[in-house]
Each structure stands twice: as structure tokens, then as C-alpha cells.
N, C-alpha and C positions, 0 to 999 in steps of 0.2 A: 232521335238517335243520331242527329248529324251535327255538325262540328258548328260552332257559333264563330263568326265569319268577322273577315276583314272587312272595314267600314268605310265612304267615303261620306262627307261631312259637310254641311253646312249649316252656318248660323242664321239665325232670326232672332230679332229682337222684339221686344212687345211692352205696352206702357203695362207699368207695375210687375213686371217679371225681369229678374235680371239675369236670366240667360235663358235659350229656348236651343236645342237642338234636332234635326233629325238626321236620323243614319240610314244610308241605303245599301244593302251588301245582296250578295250574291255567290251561290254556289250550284255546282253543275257536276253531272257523273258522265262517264260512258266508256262502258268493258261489255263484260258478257257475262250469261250467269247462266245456268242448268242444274241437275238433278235430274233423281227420280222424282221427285215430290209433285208429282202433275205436270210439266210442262217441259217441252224441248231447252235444250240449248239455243240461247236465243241472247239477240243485241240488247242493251241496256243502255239508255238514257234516262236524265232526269235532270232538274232544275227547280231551284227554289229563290226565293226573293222575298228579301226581309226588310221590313220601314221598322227602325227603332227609334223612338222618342224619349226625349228627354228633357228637364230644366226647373227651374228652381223660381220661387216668387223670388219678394223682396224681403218678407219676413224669415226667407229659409227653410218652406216648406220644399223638400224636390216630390220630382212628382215623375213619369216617365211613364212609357211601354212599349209595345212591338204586337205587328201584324205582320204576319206572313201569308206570302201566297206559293202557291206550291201547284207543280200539274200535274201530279198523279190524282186527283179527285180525290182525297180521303176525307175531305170537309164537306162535299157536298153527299146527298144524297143519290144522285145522279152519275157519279163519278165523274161529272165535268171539274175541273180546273177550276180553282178558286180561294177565299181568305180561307187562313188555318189559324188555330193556337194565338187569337187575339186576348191578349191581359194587359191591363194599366194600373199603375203604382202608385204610394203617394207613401211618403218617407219622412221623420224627422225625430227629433228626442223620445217623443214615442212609441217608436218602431217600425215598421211596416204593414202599411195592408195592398194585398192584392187581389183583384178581380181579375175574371173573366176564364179563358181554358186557361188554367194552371195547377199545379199540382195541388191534391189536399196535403196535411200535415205528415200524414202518413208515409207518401214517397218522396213529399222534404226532405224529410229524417234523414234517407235510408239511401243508399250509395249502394247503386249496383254493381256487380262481381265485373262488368266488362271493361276492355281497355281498347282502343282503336275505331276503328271503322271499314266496314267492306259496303260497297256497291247495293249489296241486297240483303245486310246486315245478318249475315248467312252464319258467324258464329254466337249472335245473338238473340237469334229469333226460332232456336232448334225445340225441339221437344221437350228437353229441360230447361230450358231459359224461362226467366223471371223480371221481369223491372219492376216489382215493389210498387204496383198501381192500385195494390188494395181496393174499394171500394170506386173509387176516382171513376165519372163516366158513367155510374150506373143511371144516371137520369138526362139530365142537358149538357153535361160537363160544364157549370157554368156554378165556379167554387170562388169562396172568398176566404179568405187565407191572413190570418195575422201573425208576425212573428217578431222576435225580438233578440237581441242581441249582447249575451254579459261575459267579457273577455273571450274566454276560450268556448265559452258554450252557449247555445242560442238552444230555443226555443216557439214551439208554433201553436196555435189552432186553428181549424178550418170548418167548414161546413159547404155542403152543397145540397138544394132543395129540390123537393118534389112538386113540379110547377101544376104537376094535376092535383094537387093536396090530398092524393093517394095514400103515399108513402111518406114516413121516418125522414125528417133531415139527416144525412150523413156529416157526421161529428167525427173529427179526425184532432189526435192530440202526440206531436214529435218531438224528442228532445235529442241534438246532436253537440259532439265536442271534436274537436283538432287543436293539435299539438305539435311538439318537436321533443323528441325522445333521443338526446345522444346522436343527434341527426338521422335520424331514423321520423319523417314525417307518417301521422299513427291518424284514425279518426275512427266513430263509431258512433251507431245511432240507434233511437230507439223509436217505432211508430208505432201507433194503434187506430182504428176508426171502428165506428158502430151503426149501426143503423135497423132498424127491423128483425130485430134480434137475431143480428148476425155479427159476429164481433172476428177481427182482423188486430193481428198483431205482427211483428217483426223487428230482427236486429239484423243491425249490421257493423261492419268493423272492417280496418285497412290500413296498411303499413307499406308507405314505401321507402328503400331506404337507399341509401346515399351510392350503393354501387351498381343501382339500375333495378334491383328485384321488386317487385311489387305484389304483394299478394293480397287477397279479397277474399272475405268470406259473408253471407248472409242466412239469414234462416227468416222464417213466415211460418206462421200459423192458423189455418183456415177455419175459423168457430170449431176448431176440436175435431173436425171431420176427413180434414187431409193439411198436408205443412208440404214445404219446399225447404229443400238445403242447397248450396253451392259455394263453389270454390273456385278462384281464375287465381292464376300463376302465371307472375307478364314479367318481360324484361326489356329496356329501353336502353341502349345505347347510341353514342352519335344520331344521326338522322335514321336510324331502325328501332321498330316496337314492335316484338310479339308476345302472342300471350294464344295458353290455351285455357279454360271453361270447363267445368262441368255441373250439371244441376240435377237436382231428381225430385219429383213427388211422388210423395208417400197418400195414395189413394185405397180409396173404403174395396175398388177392386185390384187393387196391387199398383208396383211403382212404373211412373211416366219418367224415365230418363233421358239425357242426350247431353254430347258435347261441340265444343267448337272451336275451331284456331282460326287466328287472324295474325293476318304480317303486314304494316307500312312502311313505308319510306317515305322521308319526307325531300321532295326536292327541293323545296326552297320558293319563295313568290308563290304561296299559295298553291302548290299543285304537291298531290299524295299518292303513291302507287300505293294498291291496296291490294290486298287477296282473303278472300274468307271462307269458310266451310265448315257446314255445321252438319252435325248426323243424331240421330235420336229415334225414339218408339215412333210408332204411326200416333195420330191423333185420334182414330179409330179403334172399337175395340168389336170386336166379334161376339156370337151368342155365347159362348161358353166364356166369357168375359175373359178372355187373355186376349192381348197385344196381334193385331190383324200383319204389323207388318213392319216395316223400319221405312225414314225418312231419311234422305241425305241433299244437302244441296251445295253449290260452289260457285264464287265469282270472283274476277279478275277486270281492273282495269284503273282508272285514274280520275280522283277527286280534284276540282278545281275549285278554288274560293277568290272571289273578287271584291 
């Protein structure tokens, strides 16, 4: 969910490759966030650190990737500090394929409703919010992904395996287009994946257009048993973007809703003021199966990328 970063660069050469790069960037938070949602108001920090790679033979294959390390733990088991979201590429007249954590087909496709960024992703991570991860992670998260590319519209397949040979490969199939409409930039998508006879679908769609307005809508549908809809309405001007969210599923025991706003500023060299807040149903539901309670959460403070 965070911002892909400014690079500093250096070259390497290698016999039979005619160019090698790798990129080192970095970005870093620290405000303050609170809620009711479990925990006090309280200081926030964080940092992240990205190697990307890249380069090309001599026949004109490219080939690239990225590893990131991150210190909130979310890679390890443990919650210790450590590599996140490593995938590598290989690119050429035939299209692309990628390995490793990366998206399936499914939320290729599919272009979520949010715009900006906050501290603790507070208007994006509320009760109704969505990132179109369909099936993605049900197993090792360890997905291989081909896609390809004709004018205005690309398309994908993907899979990702059951390494205890338990489980259904999850097979995931996306098709997207973008355009320019009267100046009006438009784009929309379409995902599905299947696995263990559970089948996922979703569109999505977006239009921003030349006097700053941007709006976003997407839908998903859960194997017939529950779906998600949402909507963001953002506007950008000069160094300012806001935007407010809202999302809902429609479940077998009634709807999970919530909304959220986000405001940045961009200062210029890498540095973002941000603000975000999201509010939504509890995640919880009680014995008489109605909604236990509401969630709200907020943070403030300044994004750094180097």
C-alpha cells in the first residue's frame, strides 16, 4: 500500500549482458495514529527498504526484480524484521512472466477505489475496504503470473500451487484497458480465479479527468455467497489530493460497511504530509448475528522517500 520510491543507481556490467542494474530506495513514516479499534493513541514509526533489479542480455531478453525488507515483521512468522514481497521478471516479444509474492491475475486486473496514502492506511484498511486479493495467499503466496500486452489492452494468467498437494492450483484469468477519452483518462478491468470450487470474480473501472476529479468504482463477487461494492471520489490539485471511500459487503448475515478520508500534501524531495481516517461495522458479530459495535481509527504525520 505504500508509494514506490525514489532510486539511487548503480551500474554493473557483466560478459554477455549488456546492461545490469540495481536500485536502492527507501522510505520511512513517523506521526501518530489512535482509535477506538484496540489500542491507545500512540507514536508511529516505520521504514522500509527496497533492492530493485534489473537488465537485459545481449539477445534482448530483460529480465529484473525487487526485494524488500521492511521492520514491521509481516514476512516472517515471528514478527521479526525481515525480506518481504520478493518477485523476478523476465520480459521480451513474448510478454512477461513473473514469479515469486506477486499478484495473481485476478488483482492485476483490478484497480482499487483508493487514492493517497496515510501512516496506518486508516482510510483504506476500514471495515468496508477491499484490495481485490481474491484468492492470492491462500497457500505460500508463491504465484507465477504471465501477461501480455496489445495497444490499449493487456491481459493475464496466473496460478499459484498447493505445495502439500492437498489443494486445487488457484488459476486466476484478468483482462484490463486504459485510454484517453476527450481528455478524460478512463481504465477498467476484469478478474476471476478459481480453485476448490470456489470461484471469485470482479470489475473494476476509473476516470480521471483533466480538472483534478477522480472517481473509482469496483464490485467482487464471492462464489455467489457474499460480493463487495465501492466507490472513492478524490480530487487533486497543485501539491494537495483528497479523497473520500466507501465500501460494503453484502453478507449471508447482513452488510459489513465503512468509509474513509485521506488528505496529502506533497512537499516536494520526497517528503508527504498525510492524514487519514477510517470508520466502519466492528469485525465482530454477536450471537443474534447483528453487528457488536463500530470501528474508527486516525493518523497524522509525514512520509519520507529517499
Amino acid at each position: 500500500m505504500k508509494k514506490i520510491l525514489l532510486a539511487t543507481s548503480a551500474l554493473v556490467g557483466f560478459a554477455g549482458v549488456a546492461a545490469a542494474e540495481v536500485k536502492l530506495s527507501g522510505y520511512a513514516e513517523i506521526g501518530i495514529q489512535g482509535g477506538n479499534a484496540g489500542y491507545e493513541t500512540q507514536f508511529h514509526t516505520d521504514v522500509v527498504i527496497n533492492f530493485d533489479f534489473s537488465g537485459a542480455s545481449a539477445g534482448g531478453l530483460e529480465f529484473g526484480g525487487r526485494v524488500q525488507l521492511d521492520d514491521d515483521g509481516s514476512s516472517n512468522p515471528n514478527g521479526a524484521p525481515g525480506f518481504d514481497d520478493e518477485a523476478f521478471w523476465v520480459s521480451g516479444a513474448f510478454g512477461k512472466v513473473t514469479m515469486g509474492e506477486t499478484d495473481g491475475a485476478f488483482d492485476w486486473a483490478l484497480s482499487e477505489i483508493y487514492m493517497g496514502t496515510s501512516i496506518a492506511d486508516d482510510h483504506s484498511t476500514h471495515a468496508g475496504a477491499y484490495w481485490f486479493t481474491g484468492l492470492d495467499g491462500s497457500y505460500d503466496n508463491q504465484i507465477v503470473r504471465y501477461e501480455y500486452s496489445f495497444g490499449d489492452f493487456s491481459g493475464a494468467v496466473s496460478a499459484e500451487m498447493d505445495d502439500a498437494g492437498v489443494g486445487d492450483a488457484i488459476l486466476g484469468l484478468g483482462v484490463k484497458w486504459a485510454g484517453d477519452m476527450n481528455g478524460t483518462a478512463v481504465n477498467a478491468g476484469f478478474g476471476y480465479q478459481t480453485a476448490n470450487n470456489v470461484d471469485v470474480w470482479g470489475l473494476s473501472a476509473g476516470a480521471t479527468m483533466a480538472n483534478g476529479i477522480d472517481v473509482r468504482v469496483g464490485y467482487a463477487d464471492f462464489d455467489g455467497s457474499a460480493s463487495w461494492a465501492g466507490l472513492g471520489l478524490g480530487y487533486t490539485t497543485g501539491a494537495l489530493l483528497v479523497q473520500a471511500n466507501y465500501g460494503s459487503y453484502d453478507t449471508p448475515l447482513g452488510n459489513v460497511d465503512g468509509f474513509g478520508l485521506v488528505a496529502n500534501y506533497d512537499l516536494g524531495g520526497g517528503a508527504v504530509l498525510m492524514a487519514g481516517y477510517g470508520s466502519g461495522d466492528a469485525a465482530s458479530w454477536n450471537q443474534a448475528g447483528t453487528l457488536a459495535g463500530s470501528d474508527s481509527t486516525f493518523s497524522l504525520g509525514i512520509g519520507l522517500s529517499f
